[in-house]
C-alpha positions as CSV (number, residue, x, y, z in Angstrom):
1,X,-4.3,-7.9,-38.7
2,X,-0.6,-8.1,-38.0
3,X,2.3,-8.5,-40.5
4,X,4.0,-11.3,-38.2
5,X,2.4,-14.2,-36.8
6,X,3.1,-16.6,-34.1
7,X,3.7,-20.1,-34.3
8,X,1.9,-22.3,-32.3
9,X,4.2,-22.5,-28.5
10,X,7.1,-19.8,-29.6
11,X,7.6,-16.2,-28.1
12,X,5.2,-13.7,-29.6
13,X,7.7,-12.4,-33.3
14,X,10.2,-9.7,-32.2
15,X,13.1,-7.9,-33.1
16,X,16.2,-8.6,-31.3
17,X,18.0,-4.9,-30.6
18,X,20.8,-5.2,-28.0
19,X,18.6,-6.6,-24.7
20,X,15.3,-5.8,-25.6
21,X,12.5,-7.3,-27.7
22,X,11.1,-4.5,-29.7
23,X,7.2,-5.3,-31.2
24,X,5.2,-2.5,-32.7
25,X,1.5,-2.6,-33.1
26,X,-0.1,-4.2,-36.4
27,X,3.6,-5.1,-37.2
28,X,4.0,-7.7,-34.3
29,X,1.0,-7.7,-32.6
30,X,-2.8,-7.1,-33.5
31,X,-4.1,-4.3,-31.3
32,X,-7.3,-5.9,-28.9
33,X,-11.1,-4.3,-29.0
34,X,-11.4,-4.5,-24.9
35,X,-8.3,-3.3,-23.8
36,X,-8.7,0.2,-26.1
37,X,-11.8,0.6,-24.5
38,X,-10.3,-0.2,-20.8
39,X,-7.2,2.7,-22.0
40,X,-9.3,5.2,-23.4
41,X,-11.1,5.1,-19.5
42,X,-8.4,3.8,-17.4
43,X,-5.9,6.5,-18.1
44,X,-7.9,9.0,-16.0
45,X,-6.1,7.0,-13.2
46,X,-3.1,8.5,-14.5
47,X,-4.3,12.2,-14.4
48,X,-4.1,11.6,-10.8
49,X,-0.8,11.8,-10.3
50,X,-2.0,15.7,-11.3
51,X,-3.5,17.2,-8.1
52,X,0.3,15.9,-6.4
53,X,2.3,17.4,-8.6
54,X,0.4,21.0,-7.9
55,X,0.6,20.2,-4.3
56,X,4.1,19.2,-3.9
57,X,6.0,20.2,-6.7
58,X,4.3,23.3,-7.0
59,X,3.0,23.1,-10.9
60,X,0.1,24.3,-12.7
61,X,-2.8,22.2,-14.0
62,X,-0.7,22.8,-17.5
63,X,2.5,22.0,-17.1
64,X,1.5,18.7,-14.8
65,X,-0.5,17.7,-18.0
66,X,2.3,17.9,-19.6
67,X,4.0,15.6,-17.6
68,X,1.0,13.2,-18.1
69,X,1.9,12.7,-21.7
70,X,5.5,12.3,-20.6
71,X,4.9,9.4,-18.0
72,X,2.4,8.4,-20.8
73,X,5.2,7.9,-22.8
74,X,6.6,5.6,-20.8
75,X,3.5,3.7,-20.2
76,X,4.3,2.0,-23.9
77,X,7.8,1.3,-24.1
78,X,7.6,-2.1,-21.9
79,X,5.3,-3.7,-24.6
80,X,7.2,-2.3,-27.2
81,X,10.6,-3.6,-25.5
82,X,9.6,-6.4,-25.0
83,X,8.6,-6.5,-21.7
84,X,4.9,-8.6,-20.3
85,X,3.8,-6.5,-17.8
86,X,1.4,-3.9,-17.7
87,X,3.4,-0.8,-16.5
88,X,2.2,2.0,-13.8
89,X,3.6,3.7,-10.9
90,X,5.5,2.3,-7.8
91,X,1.8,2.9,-6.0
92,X,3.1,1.9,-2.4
93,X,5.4,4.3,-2.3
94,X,3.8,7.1,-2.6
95,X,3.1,7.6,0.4
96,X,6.8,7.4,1.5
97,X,7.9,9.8,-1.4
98,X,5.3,12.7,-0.5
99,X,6.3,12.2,3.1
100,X,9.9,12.8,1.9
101,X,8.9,15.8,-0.4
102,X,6.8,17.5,2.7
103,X,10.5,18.5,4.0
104,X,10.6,21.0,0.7
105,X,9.2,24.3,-0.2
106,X,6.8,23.4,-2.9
107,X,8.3,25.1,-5.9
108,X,12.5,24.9,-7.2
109,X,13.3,23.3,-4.1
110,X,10.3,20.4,-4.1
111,X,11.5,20.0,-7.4
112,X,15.4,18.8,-7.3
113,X,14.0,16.9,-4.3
114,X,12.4,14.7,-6.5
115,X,14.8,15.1,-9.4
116,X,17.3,13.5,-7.2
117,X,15.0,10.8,-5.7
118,X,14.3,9.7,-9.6
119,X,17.6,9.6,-10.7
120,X,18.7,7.6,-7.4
121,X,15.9,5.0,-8.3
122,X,16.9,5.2,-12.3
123,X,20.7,4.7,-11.4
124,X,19.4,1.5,-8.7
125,X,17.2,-0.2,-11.8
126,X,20.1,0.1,-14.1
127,X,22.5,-1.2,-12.3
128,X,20.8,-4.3,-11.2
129,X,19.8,-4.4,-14.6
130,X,23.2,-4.3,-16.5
131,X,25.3,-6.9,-13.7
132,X,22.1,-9.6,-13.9
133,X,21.8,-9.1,-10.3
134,X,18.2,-8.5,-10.5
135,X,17.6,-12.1,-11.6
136,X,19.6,-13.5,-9.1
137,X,17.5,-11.7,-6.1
138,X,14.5,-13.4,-7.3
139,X,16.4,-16.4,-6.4
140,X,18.3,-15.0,-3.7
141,X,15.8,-13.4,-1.5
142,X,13.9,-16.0,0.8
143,X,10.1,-16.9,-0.1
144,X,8.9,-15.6,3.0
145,X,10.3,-11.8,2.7
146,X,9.0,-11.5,-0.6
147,X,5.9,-12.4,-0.1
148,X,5.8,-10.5,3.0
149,X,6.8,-7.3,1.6
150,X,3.7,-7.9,-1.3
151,X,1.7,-8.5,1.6
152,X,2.5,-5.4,3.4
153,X,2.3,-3.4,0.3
154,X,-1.4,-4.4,-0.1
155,X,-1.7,-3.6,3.6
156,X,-0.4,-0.5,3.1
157,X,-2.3,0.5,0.4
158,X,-5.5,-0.5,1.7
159,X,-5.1,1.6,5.1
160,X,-4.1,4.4,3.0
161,X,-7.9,4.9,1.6
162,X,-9.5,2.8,4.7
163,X,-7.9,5.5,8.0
164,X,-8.8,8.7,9.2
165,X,-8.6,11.0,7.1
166,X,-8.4,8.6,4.2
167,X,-10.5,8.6,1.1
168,X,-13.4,6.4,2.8
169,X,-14.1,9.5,4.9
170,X,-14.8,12.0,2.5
171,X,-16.2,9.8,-0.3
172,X,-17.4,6.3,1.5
173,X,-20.5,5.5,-0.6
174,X,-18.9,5.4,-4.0
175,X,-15.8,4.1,-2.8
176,X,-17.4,1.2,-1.2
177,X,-19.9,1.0,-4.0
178,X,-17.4,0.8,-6.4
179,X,-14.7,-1.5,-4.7
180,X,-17.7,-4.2,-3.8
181,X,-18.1,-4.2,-7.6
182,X,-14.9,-4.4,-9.3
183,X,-14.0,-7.4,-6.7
184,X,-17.2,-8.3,-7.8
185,X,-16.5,-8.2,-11.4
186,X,-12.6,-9.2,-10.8
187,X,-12.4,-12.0,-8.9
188,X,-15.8,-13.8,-7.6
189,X,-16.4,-17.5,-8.1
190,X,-20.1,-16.4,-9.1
191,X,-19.6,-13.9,-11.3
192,X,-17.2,-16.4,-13.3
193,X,-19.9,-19.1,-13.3
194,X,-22.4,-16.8,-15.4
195,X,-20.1,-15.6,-17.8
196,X,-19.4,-19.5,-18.5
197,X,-23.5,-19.2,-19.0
198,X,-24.4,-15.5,-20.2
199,X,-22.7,-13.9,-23.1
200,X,-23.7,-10.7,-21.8
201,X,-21.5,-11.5,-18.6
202,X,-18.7,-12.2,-20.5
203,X,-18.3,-9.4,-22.1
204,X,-18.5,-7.0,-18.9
205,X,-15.5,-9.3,-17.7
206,X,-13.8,-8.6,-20.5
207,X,-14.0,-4.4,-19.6
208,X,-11.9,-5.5,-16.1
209,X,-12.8,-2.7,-13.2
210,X,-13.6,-0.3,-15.9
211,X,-17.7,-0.8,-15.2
212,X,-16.8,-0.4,-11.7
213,X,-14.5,2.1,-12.0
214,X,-18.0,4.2,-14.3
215,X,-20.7,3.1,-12.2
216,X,-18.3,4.3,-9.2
217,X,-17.8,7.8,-10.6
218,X,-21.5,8.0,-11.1
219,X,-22.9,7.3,-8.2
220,X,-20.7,9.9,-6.2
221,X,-22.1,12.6,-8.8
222,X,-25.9,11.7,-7.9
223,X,-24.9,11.5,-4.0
224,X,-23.0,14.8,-4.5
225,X,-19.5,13.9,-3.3
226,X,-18.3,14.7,-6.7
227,X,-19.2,17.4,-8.5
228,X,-20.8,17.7,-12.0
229,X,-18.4,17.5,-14.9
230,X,-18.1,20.4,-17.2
231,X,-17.0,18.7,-20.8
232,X,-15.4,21.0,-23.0
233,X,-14.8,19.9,-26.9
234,X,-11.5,19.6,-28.8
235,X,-8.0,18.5,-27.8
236,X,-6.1,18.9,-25.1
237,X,-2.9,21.7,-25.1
238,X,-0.3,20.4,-22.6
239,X,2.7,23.1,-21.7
240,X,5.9,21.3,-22.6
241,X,7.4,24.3,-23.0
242,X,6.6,25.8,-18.9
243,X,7.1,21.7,-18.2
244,X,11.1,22.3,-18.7
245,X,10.9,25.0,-15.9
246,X,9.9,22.6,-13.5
247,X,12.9,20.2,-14.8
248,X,16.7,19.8,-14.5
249,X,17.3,22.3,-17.2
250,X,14.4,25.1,-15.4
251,X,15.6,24.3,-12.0
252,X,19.3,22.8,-12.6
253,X,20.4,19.7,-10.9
254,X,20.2,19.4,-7.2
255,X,23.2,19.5,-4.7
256,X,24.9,16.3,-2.7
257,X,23.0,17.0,0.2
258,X,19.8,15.8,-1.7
259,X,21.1,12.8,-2.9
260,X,21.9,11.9,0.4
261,X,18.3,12.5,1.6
262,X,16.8,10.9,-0.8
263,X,18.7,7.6,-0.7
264,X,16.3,5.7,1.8
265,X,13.0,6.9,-0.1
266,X,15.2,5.4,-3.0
267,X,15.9,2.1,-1.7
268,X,12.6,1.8,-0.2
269,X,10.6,2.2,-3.6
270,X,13.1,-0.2,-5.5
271,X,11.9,-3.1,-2.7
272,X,8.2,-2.5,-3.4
273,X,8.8,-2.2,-7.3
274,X,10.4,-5.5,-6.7
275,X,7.9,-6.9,-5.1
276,X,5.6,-5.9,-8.1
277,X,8.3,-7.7,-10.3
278,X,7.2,-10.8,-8.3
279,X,3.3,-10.1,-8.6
280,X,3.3,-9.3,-11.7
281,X,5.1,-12.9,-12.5
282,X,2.5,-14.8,-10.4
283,X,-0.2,-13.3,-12.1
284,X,0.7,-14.3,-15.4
285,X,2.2,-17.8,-13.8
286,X,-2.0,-18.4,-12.9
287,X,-2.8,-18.4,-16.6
288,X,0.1,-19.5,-18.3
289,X,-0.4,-23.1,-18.1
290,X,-4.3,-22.5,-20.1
291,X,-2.0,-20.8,-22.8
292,X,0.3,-23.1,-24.0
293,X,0.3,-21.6,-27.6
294,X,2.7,-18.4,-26.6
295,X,5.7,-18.9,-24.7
296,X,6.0,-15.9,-22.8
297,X,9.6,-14.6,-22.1
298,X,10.1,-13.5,-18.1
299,X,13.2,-11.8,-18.4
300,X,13.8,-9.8,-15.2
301,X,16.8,-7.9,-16.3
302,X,14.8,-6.4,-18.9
303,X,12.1,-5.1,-16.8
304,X,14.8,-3.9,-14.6
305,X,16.4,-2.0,-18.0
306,X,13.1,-0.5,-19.2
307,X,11.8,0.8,-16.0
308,X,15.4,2.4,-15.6
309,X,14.6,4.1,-18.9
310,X,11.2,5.4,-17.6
311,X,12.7,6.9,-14.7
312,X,15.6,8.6,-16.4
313,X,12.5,9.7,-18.5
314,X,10.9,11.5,-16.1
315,X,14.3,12.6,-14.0
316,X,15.1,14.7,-17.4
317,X,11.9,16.1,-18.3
318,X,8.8,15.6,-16.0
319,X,9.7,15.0,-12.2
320,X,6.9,11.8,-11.1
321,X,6.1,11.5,-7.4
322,X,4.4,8.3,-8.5
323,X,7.8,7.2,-10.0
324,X,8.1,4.8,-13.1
325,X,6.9,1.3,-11.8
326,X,7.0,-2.3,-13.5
327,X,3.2,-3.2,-13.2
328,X,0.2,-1.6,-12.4
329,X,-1.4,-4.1,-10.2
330,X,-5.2,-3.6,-11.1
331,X,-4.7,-3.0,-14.8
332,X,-1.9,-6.2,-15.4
333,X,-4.9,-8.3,-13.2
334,X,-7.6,-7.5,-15.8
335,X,-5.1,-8.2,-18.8
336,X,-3.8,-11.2,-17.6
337,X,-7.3,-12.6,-16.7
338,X,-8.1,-11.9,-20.5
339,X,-5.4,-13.5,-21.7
340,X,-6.0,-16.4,-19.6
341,X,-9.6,-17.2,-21.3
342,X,-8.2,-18.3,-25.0
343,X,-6.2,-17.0,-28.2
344,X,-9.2,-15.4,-29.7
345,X,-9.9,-13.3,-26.8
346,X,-6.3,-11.9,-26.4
347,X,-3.9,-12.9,-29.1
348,X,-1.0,-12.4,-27.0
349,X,0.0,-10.9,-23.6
350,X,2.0,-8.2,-25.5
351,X,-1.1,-7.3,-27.8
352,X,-3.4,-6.7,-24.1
353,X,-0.3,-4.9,-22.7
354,X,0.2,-3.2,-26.0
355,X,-3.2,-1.7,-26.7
356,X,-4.0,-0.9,-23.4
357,X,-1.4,2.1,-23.2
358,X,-1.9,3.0,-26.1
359,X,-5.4,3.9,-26.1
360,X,-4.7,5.4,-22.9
361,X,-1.6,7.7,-24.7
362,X,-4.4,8.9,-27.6
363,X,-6.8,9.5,-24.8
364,X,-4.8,12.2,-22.9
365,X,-5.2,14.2,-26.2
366,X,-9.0,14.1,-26.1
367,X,-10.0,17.0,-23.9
368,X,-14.1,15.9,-24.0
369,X,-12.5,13.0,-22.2
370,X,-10.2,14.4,-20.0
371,X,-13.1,16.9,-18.5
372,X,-15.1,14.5,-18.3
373,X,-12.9,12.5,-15.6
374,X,-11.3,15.8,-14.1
375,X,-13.9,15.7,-11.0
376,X,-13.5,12.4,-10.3
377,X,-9.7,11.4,-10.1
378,X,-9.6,11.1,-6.6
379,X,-12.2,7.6,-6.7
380,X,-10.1,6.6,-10.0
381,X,-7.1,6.3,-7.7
382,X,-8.8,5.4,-4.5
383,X,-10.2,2.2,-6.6
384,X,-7.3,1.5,-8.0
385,X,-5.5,1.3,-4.7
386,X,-8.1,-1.0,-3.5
387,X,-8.2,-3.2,-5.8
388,X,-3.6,-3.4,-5.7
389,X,-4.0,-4.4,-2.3
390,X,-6.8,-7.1,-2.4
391,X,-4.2,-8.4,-5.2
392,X,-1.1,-7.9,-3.4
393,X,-2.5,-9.7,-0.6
394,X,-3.9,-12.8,-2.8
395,X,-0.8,-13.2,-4.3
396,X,1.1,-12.8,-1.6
397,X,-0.5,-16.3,0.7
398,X,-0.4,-18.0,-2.4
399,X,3.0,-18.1,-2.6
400,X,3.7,-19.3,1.2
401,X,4.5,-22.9,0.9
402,X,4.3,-23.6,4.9
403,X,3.2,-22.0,8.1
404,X,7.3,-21.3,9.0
405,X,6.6,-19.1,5.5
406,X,3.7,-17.4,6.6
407,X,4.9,-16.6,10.2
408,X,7.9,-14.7,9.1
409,X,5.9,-13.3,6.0
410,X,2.9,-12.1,8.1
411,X,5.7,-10.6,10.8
412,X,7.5,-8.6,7.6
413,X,4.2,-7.8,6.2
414,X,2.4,-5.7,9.6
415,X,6.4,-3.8,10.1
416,X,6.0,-2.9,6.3
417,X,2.1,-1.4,6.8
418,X,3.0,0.7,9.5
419,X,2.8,4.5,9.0
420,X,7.1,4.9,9.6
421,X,8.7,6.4,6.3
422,X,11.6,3.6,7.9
423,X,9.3,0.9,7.9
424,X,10.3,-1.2,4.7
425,X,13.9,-1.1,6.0
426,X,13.0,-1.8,9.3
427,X,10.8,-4.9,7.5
428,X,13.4,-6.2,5.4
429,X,16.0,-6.1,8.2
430,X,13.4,-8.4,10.2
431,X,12.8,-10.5,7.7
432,X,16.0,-11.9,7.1
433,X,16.8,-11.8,11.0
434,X,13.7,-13.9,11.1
435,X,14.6,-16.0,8.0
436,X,18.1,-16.9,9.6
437,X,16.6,-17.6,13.0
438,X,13.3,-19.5,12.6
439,X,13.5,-20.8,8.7
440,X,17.4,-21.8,8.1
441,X,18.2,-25.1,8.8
442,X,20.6,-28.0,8.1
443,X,19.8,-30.4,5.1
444,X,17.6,-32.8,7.3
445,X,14.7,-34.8,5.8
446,X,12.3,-32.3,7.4
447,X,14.2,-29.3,6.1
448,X,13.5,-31.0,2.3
449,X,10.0,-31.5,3.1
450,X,9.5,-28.1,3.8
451,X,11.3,-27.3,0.5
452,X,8.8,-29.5,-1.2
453,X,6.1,-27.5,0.1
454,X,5.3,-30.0,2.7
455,X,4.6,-29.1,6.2
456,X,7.4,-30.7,8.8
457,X,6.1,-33.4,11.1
458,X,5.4,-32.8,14.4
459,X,7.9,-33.9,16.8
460,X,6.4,-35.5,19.8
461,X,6.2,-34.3,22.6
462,X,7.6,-35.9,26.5
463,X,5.0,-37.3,28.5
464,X,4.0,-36.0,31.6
């Protein structure tokens, strides 16, 4: 089905250009039957992002489409780059970013405030990305304040649907309905067992949160806290053209000042996107010892290169208040739980990857499609959230090796959650106060024994 073909144990076939690893569909990679089905559904979660930009930025249902396709876009280049992680927004952040964009007028002003925010976090990525210094702060940064920062981040985005005011309140029987059945479907013991036993089971696993994600949708239209689609028929017409007025050249760039704001909103999404660097790693690390046939390259500057690209991307031509991410949490899960079952199910982490975005590109163009979801974005989202921060949080313990680790990481993790646009700094800033004061120590035998992943023995203590 492809014109290249992988050897047993090497990288999926490539061509080398400069840093990247560039494999097109067919040519390098077969395109997979389950993930075009999950992409021509899942990308309503990107229409999301719509009802935000109108808000914030001020643009019409048009023009934000348009931006859809752009951001779309950029949802392919990682696969084709070279790059093993499903893409998506920095989701945590948001919060933080429309918090910073409430201090602007909706309209020009809303506009260079997030022009200035994207190119801060473009000009961060690329940076890190050119000197190597993102690989070394995967080894750099202490265990316990990067898995407390994942932690936090699936704190955070759990509290965001679950307080007042939150989704839950407005929509709680098909958000509930539909999060108990994607973790359901995602990640029970039981579930797993009858797919091992029932054909049928298997291949509703294979959909990921997409039958949730339907059945979700559904059932707030029969309870009536969605409202009945209207489908219309043909393709969709995105305005590139009234797009352009709501970019650098419409609005022009924005003054120093701006910059200035926007640095700690800046620095603040670049820790959580690194904290999905590190999840998205561990997820495939979970299944990468069942596939021994493809060797799968982790490069970290790369990622760092190609989200750069997405954000300079949107920073020219469609302003994101999502921003460009490295992984969608939920999405990445469902692929890499895929890939984890055997060559014949996914041929290769790139080919999930791959044919997921895709799909989800063609289907922004399919306007029977697009009206079909346009009621329900909000539980598209809402589940999508859910489901990051039940991840987040997995992945986060697992990677504590002792209870020093997961003091310090479960300190970093409640500073991170709390509702203070300051709070990541404020949790970083803790963490390695915290890291220095209660995990630093000499070379001792206990120290090594910790470093083993070994808890330290307890000393005795005096008689009384």
């Amino acid at each position: 089905m492809q014109i290249y073909h992988r050897r047993d144990g090497e990288e999926q076939p490539f061509w080398p250009v400069g840093p990247f690893h560039v494999r097109l569909p067919l040519v390098h990679y077969r395109l997979e039957l389950a993930e075009t089905v999950q992409g021509l559904i899942m990308f309503v979660v990107s229409l999301a992002m719509i009802p935000l930009l109108e808000k914030y930025l001020g643009m019409p249902y048009e023009a934000a489409l348009a931006g859809c396709v752009i951001a779309g876009i950029g949802y392919m280049l990682p696969a084709l780059l070279g790059v093993p992680l499903v893409p998506g927004w920095i989701t945590p952040a948001i919060p933080v970013v429309l918090l910073f964009l409430g201090g602007f007028e909706p309209g020009p002003e809303a506009v260079q405030a997030m022009i200035a925010l994207q190119i801060l976090v473009f000009v961060i990525f690329v940076i890190l990305g050119v000197t190597r210094l993102g690989t070394k702060l995967v080894d750099i940064i202490p265990n316990s304040l990067k898995s407390g920062i994942i932690i936090g981040a699936g704190i955070a985005a759990l509290m965001g649907e679950l307080k007042e005011g939150g989704r839950i309140e407005a929509t709680p029987i098909s958000l509930i309905a539909g999060s108990l059945l994607a973790a359901y479907l995602m990640f029970s013991l039981s579930f797993k067992a009858q797919c091992a036993r029932h054909p049928i089971a298997k291949k509703i696993a294979d959909f990921g949160m997409v039958p949730a994600m339907v059945a979700a949708m559904i059932i707030g239209v029969i309870v009536g806290e969605y409202q009945v689609p209207a489908v219309e028929w043909g393709i969709t017409r995105p305005d590139f053209g009234l797009l352009l007025e709501y970019s650098p050249l419409g609005v022009g760039l924005p003054g120093y000042e701006v910059f200035l704001l926007a640095i700690p909103t800046a620095i603040i999404a670049y820790v959580i996107a690194f904290g999905d660097i590190i999840v998205g790693f561990s997820l495939i690390e979970r299944v990468d010892h069942i596939r021994t046939d493809e060797a799968i390259n982790d490069d970290v500057d790369r990622i760092h290169l190609v989200t750069a690209i997405r954000n300079g991307l949107h920073a020219l031509f469609a302003p994101w208040p999502g921003l460009a991410g490295p992984l969608w949490t939920a999405a990445h899960a469902t692929v890499a739980e895929r890939y984890g079952m055997n060559r014949k199910a996914m041929q290769s982490i790139y080919s999930g990857g791959g044919t997921f975005w895709i799909a989800g590109f063609i289907a922004l163009f399919i306007l029977p499609l697009v009206t079909l979801f346009k009621p329900v974005l909000p539980i598209a989202l809402s589940l999508t959230l859910v489901i990051t921060g039940y991840i987040c949080i997995m992945v986060g313990i697992e990677q504590l090796r002792n209870s020093t680790e997961r003091g310090v990481a479960g300190i970093v993790a409640v500073v991170l959650a709390m509702p203070d646009p300051k709070s990541t700094v404020y949790a970083v800033v803790i963490g390695i106060v915290l890291y220095l004061l209660v995990e630093r120590r000499g070379k001792t035998k206990a120290s090594e024994a910790e470093a083993a992943g070994a808890e330290p023995p307890l000393r005795a203590q005096p008689e009384t």
